[in-house]
C-alpha positions in Angstrom: -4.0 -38.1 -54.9 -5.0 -40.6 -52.1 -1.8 -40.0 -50.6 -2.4 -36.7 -50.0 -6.3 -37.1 -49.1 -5.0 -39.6 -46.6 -2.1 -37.4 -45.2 -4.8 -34.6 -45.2 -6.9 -37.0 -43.0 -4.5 -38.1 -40.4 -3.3 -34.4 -40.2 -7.1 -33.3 -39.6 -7.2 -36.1 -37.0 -4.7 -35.2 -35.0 -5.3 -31.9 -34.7 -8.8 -32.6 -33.5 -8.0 -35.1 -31.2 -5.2 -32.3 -29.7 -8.2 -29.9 -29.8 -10.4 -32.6 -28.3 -7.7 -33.5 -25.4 -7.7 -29.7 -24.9 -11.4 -29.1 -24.4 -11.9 -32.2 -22.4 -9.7 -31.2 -19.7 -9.9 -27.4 -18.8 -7.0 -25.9 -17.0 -7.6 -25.9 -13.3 -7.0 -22.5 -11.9 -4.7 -22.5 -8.6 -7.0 -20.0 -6.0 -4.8 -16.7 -5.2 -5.0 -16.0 -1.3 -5.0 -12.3 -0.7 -1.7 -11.2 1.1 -2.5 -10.8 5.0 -3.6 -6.8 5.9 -0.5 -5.5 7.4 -1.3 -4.6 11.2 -1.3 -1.2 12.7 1.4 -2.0 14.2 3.2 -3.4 11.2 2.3 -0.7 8.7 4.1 1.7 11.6 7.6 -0.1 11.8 7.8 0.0 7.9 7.0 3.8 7.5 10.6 5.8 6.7 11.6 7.4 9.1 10.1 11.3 8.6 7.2 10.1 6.9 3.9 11.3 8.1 0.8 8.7 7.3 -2.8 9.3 7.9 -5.1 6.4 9.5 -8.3 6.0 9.6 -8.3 3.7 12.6 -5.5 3.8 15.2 -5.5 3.4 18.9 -6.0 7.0 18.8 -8.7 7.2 16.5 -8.5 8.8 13.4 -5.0 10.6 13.1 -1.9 11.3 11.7 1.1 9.3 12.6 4.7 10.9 12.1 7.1 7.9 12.1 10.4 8.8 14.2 13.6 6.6 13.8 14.5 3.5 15.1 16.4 2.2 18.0 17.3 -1.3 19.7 15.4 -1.4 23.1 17.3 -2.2 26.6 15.5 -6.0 26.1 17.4 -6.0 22.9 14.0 -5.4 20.7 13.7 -3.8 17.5 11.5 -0.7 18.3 9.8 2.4 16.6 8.6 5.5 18.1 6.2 7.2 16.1 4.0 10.2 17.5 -0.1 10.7 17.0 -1.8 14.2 16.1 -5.4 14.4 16.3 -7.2 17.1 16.1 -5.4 19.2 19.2 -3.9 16.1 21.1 -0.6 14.5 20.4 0.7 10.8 21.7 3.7 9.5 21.6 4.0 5.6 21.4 6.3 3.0 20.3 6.2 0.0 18.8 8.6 -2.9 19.2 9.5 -6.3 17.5 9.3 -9.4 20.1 11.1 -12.5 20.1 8.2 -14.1 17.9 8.4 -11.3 15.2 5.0 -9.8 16.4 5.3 -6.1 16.6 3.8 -4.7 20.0 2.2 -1.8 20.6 3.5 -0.1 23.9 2.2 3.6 24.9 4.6 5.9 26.6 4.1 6.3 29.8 5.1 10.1 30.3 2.2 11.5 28.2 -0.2 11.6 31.1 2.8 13.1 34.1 2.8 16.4 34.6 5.6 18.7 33.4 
């Protein structure tokens, strides 16, 4: 019988002194950093090609932005031409992957000839 009380002991000691070791030092929590907001810019080059998004906020204001395909540019850039609707005025622009991996907004420049 004292063998068991004194099992019974050291078993209720050790699980207090785990539950004590526990307590004593809480987890520490690793912070989460929010994944970057994807540029205008960015959020254009990874649109499928066809796809029509609406924005809030665009070099054009608020509008709808139909993304056209893809193409490799005559400096040997990545690029994506994408046109703009708002209200009764439509832009076409491109955007285009540098060297550093930035993509570029680049305006066309025949919107504003005459046809």
């Amino acid at each position: 019988m004292q063998r068991q009380s004194l099992l019974f002991l050291v078993f209720c000691a050790i699980l207090s002194g785990c539950a004590a070791r526990e307590s004593a030092s809480p987890a520490t929590s690793v912070p989460e950093t929010a994944p970057a907001a994807l540029t205008f810019n960015e959020q254009i080059a990874a649109l499928p090609e066809g796809s029509i998004q609406y924005f809030a906020e665009s070099p054009f204001g608020p509008a709808s932005i139909e993304a056209k395909g893809s193409y490799l540019s005559g400096m040997g850039h990545e690029c994506r031409s994408a046109r703009a609707a708002s209200g009764d005025k439509s832009h076409r622009f491109v955007v285009c992957r540098e060297k550093d991996g930035e993509w570029r907004f680049i305006p066309t420049i025949f919107e504003s000839m005459l046809r």
